[in-house]
N, C-alpha and C positions, 0 to 999 in steps of 0.2 A: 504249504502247498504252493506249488510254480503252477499257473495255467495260461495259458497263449492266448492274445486278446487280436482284435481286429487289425495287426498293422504286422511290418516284415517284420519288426523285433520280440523278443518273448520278454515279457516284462513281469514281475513277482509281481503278484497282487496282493492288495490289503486282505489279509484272509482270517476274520474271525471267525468263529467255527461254523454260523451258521451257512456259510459258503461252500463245504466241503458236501451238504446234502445231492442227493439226487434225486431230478425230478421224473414223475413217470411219464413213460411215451404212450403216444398214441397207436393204436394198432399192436399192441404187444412188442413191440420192437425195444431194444437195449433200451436202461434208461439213461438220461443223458445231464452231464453235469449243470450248473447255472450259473452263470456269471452277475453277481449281486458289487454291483460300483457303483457307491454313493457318490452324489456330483455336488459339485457349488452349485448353486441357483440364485446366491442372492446377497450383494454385499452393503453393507454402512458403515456410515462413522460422523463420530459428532464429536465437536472441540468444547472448550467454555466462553461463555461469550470476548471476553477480553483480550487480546492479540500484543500485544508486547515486543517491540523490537528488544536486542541485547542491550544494548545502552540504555535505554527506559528500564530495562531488569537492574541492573547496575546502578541507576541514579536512584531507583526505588530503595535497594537496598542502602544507599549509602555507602558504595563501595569506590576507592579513594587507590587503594593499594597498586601502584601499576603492573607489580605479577598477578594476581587475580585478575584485573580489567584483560589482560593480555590473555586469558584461558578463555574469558567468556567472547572475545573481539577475534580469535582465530578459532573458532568451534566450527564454521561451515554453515551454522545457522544464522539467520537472520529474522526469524521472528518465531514466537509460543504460544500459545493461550494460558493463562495461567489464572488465576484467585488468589490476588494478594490481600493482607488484610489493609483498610484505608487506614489512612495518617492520623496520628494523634493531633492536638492543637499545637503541638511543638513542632509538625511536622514530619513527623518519624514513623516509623510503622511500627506498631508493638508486635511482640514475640507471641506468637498465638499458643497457650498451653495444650496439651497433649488432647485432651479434653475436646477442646473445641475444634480442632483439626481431625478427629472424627466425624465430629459431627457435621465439619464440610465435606468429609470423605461421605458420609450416607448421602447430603443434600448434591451433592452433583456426580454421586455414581447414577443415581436416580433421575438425575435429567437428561444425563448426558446417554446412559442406559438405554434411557427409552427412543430419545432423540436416533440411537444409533441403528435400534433392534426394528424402528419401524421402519426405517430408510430403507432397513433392508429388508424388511419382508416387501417391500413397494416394488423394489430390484426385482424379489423373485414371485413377483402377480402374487402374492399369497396376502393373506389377513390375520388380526391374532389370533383368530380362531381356527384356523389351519394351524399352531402352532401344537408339537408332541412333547417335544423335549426342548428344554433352555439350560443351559451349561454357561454359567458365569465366571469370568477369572479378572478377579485382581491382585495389587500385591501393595496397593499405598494406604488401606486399609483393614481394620478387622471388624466384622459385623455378624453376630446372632440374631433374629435368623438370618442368612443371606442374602444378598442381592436379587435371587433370583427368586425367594418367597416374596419379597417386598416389591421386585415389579410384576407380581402376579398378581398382588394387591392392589394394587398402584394403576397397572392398568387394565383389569380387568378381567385377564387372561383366563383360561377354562380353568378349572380349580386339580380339574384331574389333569393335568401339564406335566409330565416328569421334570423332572430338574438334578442340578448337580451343581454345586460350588465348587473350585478349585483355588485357593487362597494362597500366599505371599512364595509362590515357586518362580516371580518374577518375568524378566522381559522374555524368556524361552515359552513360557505358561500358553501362547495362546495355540502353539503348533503341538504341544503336550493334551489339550485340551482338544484339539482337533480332532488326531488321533482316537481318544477314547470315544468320542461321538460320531466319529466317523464309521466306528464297529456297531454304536445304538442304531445310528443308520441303517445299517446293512442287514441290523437284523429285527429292523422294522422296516420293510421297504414302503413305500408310500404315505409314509411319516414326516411332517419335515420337521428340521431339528435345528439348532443355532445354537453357534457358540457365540457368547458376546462378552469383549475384555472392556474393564471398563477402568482406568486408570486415571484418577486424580491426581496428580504428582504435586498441586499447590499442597494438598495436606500433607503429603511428605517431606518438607523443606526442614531444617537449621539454619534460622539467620542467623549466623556469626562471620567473623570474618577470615576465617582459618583457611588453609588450601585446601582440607577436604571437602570443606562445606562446598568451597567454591567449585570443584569439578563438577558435582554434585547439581549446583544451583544453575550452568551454566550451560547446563546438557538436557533436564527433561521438560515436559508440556504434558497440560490436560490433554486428554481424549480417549474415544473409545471407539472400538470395531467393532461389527458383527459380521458372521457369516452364516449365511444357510446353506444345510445337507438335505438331499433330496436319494433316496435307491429307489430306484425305477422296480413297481411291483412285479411288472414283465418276466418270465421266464426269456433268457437269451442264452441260447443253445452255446456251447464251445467249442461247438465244430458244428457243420450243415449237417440237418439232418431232416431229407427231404419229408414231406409230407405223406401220408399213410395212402397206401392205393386208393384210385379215382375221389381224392380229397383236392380240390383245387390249391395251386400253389398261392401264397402269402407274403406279404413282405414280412423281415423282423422287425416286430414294435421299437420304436424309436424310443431312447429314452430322453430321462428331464437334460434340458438347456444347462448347458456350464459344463468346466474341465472334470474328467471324473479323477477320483485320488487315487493312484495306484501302489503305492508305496511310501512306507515313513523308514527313517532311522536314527538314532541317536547318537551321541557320545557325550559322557560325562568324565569329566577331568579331578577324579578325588582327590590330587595332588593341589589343587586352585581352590577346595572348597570353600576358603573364608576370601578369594581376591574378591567379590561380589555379597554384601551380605549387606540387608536391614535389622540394626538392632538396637539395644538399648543404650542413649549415649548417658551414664552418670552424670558427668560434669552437666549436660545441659537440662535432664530431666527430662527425658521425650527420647523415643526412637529418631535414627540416624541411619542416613543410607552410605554406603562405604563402595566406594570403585578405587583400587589398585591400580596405582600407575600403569604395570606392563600388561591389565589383561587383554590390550589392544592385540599384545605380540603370543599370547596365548592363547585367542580363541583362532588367530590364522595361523599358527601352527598347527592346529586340529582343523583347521576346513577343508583340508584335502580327506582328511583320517573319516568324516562323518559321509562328503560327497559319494567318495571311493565306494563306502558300501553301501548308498544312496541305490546306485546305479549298479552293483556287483549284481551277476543273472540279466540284466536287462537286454544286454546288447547294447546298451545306451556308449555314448562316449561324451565327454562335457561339452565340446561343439556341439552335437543334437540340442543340446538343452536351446529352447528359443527364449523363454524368458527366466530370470531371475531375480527372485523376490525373496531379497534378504533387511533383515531386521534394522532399521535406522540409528544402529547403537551410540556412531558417534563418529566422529568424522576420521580417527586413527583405527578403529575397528572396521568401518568398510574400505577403507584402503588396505590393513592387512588383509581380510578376504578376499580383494583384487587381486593382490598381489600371489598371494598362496595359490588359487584358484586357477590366473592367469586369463581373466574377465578382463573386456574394456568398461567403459567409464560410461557407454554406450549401455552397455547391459544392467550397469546395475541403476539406470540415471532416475528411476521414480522413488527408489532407498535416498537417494539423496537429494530429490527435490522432497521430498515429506520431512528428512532433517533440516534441508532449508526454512520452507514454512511453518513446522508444528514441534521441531525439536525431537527429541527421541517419547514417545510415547508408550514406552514400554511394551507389554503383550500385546497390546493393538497396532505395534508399528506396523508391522509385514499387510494386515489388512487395508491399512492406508497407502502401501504402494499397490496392492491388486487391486483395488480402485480403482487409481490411477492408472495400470494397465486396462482395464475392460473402459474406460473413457477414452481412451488412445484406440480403442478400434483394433487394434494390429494383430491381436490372436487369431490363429486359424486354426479350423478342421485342420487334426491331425499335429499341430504343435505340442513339445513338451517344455512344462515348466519345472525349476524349482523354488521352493521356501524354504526359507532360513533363517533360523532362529538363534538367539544366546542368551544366557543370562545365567544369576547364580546356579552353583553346582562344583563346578564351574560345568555349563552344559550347552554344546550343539546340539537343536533337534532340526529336520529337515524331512520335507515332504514332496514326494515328483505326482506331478499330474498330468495330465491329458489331456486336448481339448478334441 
């Protein structure tokens, strides 16, 4: 369904089914469609306590090699949070078995989780107990029950909370996840709902000293986002429709604070499906994350192909867009974006000051730039954004909003 929202463009809207109903008028008169747009209301995010320049990552490891030092010294970043395990008496840092690197994957989904999911309810004036739904994603651990029963437990949260886990579909996951709760939204209006990614990347490391490891080691950081979804319980008409004889005229109810989501799209690349993958390495005994030299050059080869039908229907053109909020993959992945795209450096500069500070963060990167935009101030009534996302599949996901 296409429906035409308050501005000169007509723009597809997110349209799960419960949007297609129609509401009754007053005074017998036609009845008349409802515009149900779930909005941001509310954003966090939280690192691990320890901050690591690149070269403290490299002398921790014990890395010597000057092609390796040279991946991790021309990355773009300059500092991570991370959880290394401490020094033996020799000095050294022992290899943490598969075993206990879970179990820092529970111990700091868990802090960082909660750290991230109340910041942001604080963002959007709400409490846990305003909370409906929690949709958890990560991808550098696996855990029965999930993340999202365990901070229900953990902290307290109403017991009747819907929830949802989304597990190892990687750094695309959190605009995959948005999506689906962005439809819970909508067709629960006056609910609020959060997505929250929560990504440990210490527990996902191989210390060795091979090339793979090292792309690998020298790209990701703790941290985790959240976001809250708010649909304004409001009926809002989709065209005026003035008030019933001798009924005094009305303003239309305003709805909740933040950009409303009008639109997602995707693309997935079945040709790339193994450039991006976490899996089992033999040799070390422990899973092993795998990034492909070129998928820098093939996820900006598809950034036009996912933007393109972003925007197809809208009237949009890629100038409109006012901000852009893409994924912090890595310092050769957002310069193909740039370049594909035909973005300055201006547009994309909070994607790449969050890989300055915190590294690629996986599903929670994109939320750690829209922080850093709603801290800058600079959105206005009537701005459009976009997010962008990648990660295995090989997959673009992207979302346009509205302020």
């Amino acid at each position: 369904m296409t429906v035409s929202i308050d501005s000169p463009e007509s723009v597809a809207l997110l349209d799960p089914a419960p949007l297609g109903a129609a509401a009754p008028a007053p005074g017998g008169r036609e009845p008349r469609a409802v515009l149900a747009r779930p909005r941001i209301v509310g954003v966090g995010t939280a690192t691990s306590p320890t901050s690591y320049s690149q070269e403290e990552v490299l002398e921790a490891f014990g890395i010597t090699d000057p092609r390796i030092r040279s991946v991790f010294l021309n990355s773009a970043i300059e500092r991570r949070n991370l959880s290394l395990p401490d020094p033996g008496e020799d000095g050294v840092r022992p290899v943490e078995p598969q075993g206990d690197l879970l179990d820092k994957h529970k111990r700091m989904a868990l802090d960082m989780g909660a750290e991230a999911l109340l910041g942001c309810l604080r963002r959007a004036g709400a409490d846990l107990s305003d909370l409906r739904h929690l949709c958890c994603v990560t991808s550098t651990g696996f855990l029965t029950p999930g993340i999202s029963a365990l901070l229900i437990r953990e902290l307290g949260i109403d017991r009747h909370c819907s929830r949802s886990d989304i597990v190892g579909m990687g750094c695309n996951a959190g605009l995959n996840a948005l999506n689906v709760v962005a439809g819970w939204s909508a067709a629960n209006p006056g609910d609020l709902a959060v997505v929250l990614c929560v990504e440990a990347c210490s527990a996902a490391y191989a210390m060795d000293s091979t090339m793979r490891t090292a792309v690998v080691n020298s790209l990701f950081g703790d941290g985790a986002g959240a976001i809250a979804l708010l649909t304004d319980p409001a009926e809002v008409p989709l065209a005026p429709a003035g008030p019933p004889p001798g009924a005094p005229a009305t303003e239309a109810p305003e709805g909740p604070a933040g950009p409303g989501i009008l639109k997602f799209a995707s693309c997935i690349i079945p040709d790339a499906v193994d450039a991006m993958r976490y899996d089992w390495d033999r040799d070390l005994g422990r899973f092993s994350f795998y990034l492909d030299p070129l998928i820098p050059y093939v996820v900006g080869a598809h950034a036009e192909i996912v933007v393109d039908r972003l925007l197809s229907g809208t009237g949009l053109r890629r100038s409109d867009i006012g901000h852009w909020l893409v994924h912090s993959g890595g310092k050769k992945v957002v310069d193909a974006v740039v370049v594909n795209l035909g973005l300055t450096r201006h547009a994309v500069r909070h994607t790449t000051g969050v890989l300055r500070d915190h590294g690629n963060v996986s599903s929670g990167s994109f939320l750690f730039s829209y922080e850093r935009l709603l801290d800058e101030g600079v959105a206005a009534p009537g701005d459009y954004g976009v997010l962008m996302t990648m990660g295995p599949g090989s997959t673009l996901e992207t979302a346009l909003i509205r302020w």
